[in-house]
C-alpha positions as CSV (number, residue, x, y, z in Angstrom):
1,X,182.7,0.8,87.5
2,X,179.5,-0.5,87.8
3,X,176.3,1.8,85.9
4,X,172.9,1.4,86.8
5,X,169.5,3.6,85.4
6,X,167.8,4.0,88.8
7,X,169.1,7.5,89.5
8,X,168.1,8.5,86.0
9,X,164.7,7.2,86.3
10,X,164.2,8.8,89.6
11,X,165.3,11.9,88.7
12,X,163.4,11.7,85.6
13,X,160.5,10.7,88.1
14,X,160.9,13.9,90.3
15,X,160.9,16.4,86.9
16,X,157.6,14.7,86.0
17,X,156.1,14.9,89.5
18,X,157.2,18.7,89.8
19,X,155.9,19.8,86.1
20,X,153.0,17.7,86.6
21,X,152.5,19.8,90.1
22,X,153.2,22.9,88.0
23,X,150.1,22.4,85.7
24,X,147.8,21.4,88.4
25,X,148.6,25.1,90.0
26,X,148.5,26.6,86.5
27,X,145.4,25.0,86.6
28,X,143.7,26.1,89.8
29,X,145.0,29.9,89.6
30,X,142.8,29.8,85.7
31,X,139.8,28.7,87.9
32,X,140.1,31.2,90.2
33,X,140.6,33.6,87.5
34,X,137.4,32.7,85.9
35,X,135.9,33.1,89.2
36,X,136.4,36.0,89.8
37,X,135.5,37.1,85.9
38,X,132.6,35.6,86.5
39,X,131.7,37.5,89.7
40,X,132.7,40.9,88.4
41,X,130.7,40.2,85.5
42,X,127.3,39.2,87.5
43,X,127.9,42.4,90.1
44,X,128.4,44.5,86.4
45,X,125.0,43.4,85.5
46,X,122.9,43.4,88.8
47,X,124.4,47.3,89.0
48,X,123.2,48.1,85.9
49,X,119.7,46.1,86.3
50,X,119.7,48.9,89.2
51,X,120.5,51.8,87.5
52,X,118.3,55.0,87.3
53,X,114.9,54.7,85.3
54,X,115.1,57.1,82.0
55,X,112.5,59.4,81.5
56,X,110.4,57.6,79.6
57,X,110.2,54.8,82.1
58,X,112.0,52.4,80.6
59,X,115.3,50.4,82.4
60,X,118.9,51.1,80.9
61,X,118.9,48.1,77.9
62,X,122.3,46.3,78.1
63,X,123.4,43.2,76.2
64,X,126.8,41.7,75.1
């Protein structure tokens, strides 16, 4: 019988390369996440830089 590591290192090679690909997509679907927070934020504010005038003439007053 003759035992030898290459398989095991190999395999343990492949379950590093397919987490390692599994945080790098983790990864890049958070980006696009905060993309696209970002983008609904900035169209939030230009809407309600838009708004209606009050009565007295001043501009809704919005912070966060």
């Amino acid at each position: 019988m003759n035992i030898t590591s290459r398989p095991a290192a190999s395999l343990l090679d492949s379950v590093l390369n397919a987490q390692s690909t599994q945080v790098d997509i983790g990864v890049t679907m958070l980006k696009k996440a905060q993309d696209a927070a970002k983008q609904q934020g900035e169209a939030m504010v230009k809407m309600l830089e838009q708004t209606a005038i009050n009565p007295d003439g001043r501009h809704l007053d919005t912070y966060a």
